[in-house]
Structure formats: structure tokens, C-alpha cells
C-alpha positions in Angstrom: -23.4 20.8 -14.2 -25.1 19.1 -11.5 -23.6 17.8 -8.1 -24.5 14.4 -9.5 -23.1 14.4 -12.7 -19.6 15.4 -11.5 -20.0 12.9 -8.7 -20.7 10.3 -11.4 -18.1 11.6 -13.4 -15.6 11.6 -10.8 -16.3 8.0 -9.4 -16.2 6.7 -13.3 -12.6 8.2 -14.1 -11.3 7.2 -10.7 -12.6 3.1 -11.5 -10.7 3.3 -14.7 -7.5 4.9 -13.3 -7.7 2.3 -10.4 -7.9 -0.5 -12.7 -5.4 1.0 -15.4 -2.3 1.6 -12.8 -3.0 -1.4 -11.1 -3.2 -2.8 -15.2 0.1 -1.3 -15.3 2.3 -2.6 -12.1 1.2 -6.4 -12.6 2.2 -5.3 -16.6 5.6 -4.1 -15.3 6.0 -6.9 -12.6 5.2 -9.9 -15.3 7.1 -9.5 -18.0 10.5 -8.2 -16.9 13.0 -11.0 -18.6 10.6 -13.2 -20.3 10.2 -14.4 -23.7 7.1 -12.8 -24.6 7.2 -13.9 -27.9 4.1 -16.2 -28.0 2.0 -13.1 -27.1 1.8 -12.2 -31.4 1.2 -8.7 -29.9 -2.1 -9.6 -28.2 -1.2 -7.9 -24.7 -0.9 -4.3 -26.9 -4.2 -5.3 -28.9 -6.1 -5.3 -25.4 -4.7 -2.1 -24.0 -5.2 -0.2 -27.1 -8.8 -1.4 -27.3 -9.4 -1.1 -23.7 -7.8 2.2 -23.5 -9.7 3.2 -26.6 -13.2 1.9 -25.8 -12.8 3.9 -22.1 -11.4 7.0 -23.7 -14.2 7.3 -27.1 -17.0 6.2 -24.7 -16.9 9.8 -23.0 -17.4 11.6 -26.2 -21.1 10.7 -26.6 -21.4 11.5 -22.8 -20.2 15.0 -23.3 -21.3 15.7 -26.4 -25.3 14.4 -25.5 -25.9 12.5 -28.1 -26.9 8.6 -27.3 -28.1 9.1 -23.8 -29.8 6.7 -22.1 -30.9 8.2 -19.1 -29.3 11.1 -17.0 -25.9 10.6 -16.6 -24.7 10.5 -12.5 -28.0 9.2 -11.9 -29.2 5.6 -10.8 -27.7 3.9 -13.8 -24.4 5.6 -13.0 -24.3 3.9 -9.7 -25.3 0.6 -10.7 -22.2 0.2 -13.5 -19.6 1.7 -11.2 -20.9 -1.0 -8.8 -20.8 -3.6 -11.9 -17.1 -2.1 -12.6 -16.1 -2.8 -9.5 -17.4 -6.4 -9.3 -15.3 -6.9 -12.9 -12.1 -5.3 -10.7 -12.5 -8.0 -7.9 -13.1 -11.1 -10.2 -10.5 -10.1 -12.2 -8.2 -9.4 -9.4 -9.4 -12.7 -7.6 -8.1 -15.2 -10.7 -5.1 -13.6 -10.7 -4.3 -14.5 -7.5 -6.0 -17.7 -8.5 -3.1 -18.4 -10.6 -0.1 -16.8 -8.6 3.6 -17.3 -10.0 1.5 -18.4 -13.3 0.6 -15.2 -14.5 1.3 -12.9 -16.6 0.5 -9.7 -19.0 1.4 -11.8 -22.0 1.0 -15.3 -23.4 3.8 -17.2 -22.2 4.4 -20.9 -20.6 6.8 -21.0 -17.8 9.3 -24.1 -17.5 7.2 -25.9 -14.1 4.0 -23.7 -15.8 0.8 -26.0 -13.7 -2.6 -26.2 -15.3 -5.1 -24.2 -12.7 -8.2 -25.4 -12.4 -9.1 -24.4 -8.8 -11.5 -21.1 -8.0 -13.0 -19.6 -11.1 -10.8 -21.5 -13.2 -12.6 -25.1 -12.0 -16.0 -23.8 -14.7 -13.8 -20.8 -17.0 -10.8 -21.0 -18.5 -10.6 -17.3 -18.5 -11.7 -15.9 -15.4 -9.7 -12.8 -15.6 -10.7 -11.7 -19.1 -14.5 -12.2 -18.1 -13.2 -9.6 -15.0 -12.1 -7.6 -17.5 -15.7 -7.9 -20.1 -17.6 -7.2 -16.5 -15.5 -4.1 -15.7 -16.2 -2.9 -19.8 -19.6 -3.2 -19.8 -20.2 -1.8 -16.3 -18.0 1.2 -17.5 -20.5 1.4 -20.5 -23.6 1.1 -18.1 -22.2 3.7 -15.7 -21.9 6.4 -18.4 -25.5 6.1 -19.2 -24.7 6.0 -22.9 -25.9 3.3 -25.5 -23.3 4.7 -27.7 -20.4 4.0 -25.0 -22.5 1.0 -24.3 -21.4 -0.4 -27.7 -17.8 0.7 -27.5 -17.3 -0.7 -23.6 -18.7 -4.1 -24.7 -17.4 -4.7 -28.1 -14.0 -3.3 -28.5 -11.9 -5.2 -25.2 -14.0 -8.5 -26.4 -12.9 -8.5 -30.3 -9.4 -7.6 -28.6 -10.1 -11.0 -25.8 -11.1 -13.0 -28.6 -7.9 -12.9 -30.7 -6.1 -13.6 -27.1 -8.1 -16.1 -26.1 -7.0 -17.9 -29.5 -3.8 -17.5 -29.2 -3.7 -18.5 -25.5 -5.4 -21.8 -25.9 -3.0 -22.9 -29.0 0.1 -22.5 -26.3 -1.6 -24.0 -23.7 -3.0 -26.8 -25.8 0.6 -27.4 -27.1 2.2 -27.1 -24.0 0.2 -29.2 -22.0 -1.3 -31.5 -24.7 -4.4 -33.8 -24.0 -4.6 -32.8 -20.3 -5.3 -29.7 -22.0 -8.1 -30.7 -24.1 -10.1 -32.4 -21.3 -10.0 -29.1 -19.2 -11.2 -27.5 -22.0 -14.1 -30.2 -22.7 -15.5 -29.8 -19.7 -14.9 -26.0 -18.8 -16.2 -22.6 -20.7 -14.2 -20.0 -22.1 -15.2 -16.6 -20.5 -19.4 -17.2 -19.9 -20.9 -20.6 -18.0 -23.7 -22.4 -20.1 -22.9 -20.0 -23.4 -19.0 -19.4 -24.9 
């Protein structure tokens, strides 16, 4: 094995263990004594796709079937960089929203409609962070199998969310609701 291809493979594994503990303590810090009942489970759905995606997509790396290019090469590089852009705009509409939120659907008693920062053009800035970090993951492993797995498993998992987010938010916060939504995108500018 090449000084490259461990690099690679080192720098990968340490994006995803980044992103998954730090996953874990805003997980942990959230929903401690809330009802987390408007959630219908979706919070598990992403993790276990997430997880699953990031976990299967090495098996085509190791086993050598599916490659794109070498793996720890150029294309490594570019999706760890790509991962790491989905970590910061992820990271950066959390803090967007602050008190507001959490790991699981839920609407807090003074809950305030955001629409500052990324959340002025996308209703879901923080699951496109997450879509970025996927498909940079499946870029850096050089794979078009794990390609297909990074990109397509954490969206059909989003997608359910997203649905079930925007009913509680449309209920909660009514017609002020459906104007932000008129005039914003879900997760990509100009496209969904």
C-alpha cells in the first residue's frame, strides 16, 4: 500500500469521525428533555443512512471494484476538501439558528422563524452541509460505487425530514410560513 493511499485513507476516516462525534454532542446537547415526538423517527433514519452510506462506501474501495481513479490521489484531495466545506456550512447554519436547533423536529414555545445567513435563500442550510459533506466523502474515495451510496442514501433519508420538518413548521408558524417558503429553496438555489 502506497504512502498516498494510507494518507488518503487516513484523512477520509478522520473527516467522518470529526463530523460523526461532533454529530453526536450537538445530538446529546439538543434533545435532553424535549418532546421529540414530531421527529416520526426521522433523526434515526439520517444516522442510519448516513452511517450506512460512509461505512458500505469503503467496501468497493477495498475490494477494487468501481474505481474511478487511484485512490489517495488528486481526487482524494479534492473531496476531503469538498467534505470539509459541507462540515463548515453545516456547522455555520447551526449557529445560524442558535437556541433554535435541534437533532430532531421539534418547535420550541418562543421557537422564531430564521431567515438571516444561509437561511435568507435555503430553508435547509444544514442538510445541504450535510449533502456537501456526502458527496465529497464519495468523491474522496475515488469510487463511482461509493459515489452512488454517499449521494443517494443521506438525501432519500433528508427528504423524508425535510417533509416532515416543513408540515411542523408550516403549522406552527402558519402563513408567515408559507411566504418564506415562496420565496426561498429547499436545500439547492435555482433547482429544489
Amino acid at each position: 500500500m502506497s504512502v498516498s493511499t494510507i494518507a488518503g485513507a487516513v484523512t477520509v476516516l478522520a473527516v467522518q469521525i470529526f463530523y460523526i462525534t461532533s454529530e453526536i454532542r450537538m445530538t446529546r446537547r439538543t434533545i435532553r428533555g424535549r418532546d421529540n415526538s414530531a421527529d416520526q423517527g426521522t433523526r434515526r433514519l439520517v444516522w442510519i443512512l448516513t452511517a450506512t452510506a460512509f461505512d458500505v462506501a469503503w467496501v468497493p474501495v477495498i475490494f477494487g471494484f468501481g474505481q474511478m481513479v487511484k485512490f489517495g490521489g488528486w481526487l482524494t484531495w479534492i473531496g476531503v476538501a469538498i467534505m470539509i466545506v459541507g462540515i463548515a456550512y453545516r456547522l455555520n447554519a447551526i449557529k445560524v439558528l442558535g437556541e433554535f436547533f435541534t437533532a430532531t423536529v421539534q418547535i420550541q414555545g418562543e421557537h422564531q422563524l430564521i431567515e438571516t445567513g444561509p437561511y435568507r435563500r435555503i430553508r435547509h442550510p444544514s442538510y445541504l452541509g450535510l449533502l456537501i459533506l456526502a458527496l465529497g466523502d464519495g468523491v474522496a474515495l475515488a469510487n463511482w460505487i461509493a459515489l452512488a451510496l454517499c449521494a443517494t442514501l443521506p438525501l432519500i433519508a433528508l427528504m423524508r425530514r425535510i417533509h416532515i420538518e416543513e408540515d411542523a413548521l408550516r403549522e406552527h408558524f402558519g402563513p408567515v410560513y408559507e411566504e418564506y417558503r415562496d420565496r426561498t429553496w429547499r436545500l439547492v438555489p435555482y433547482l429544489y
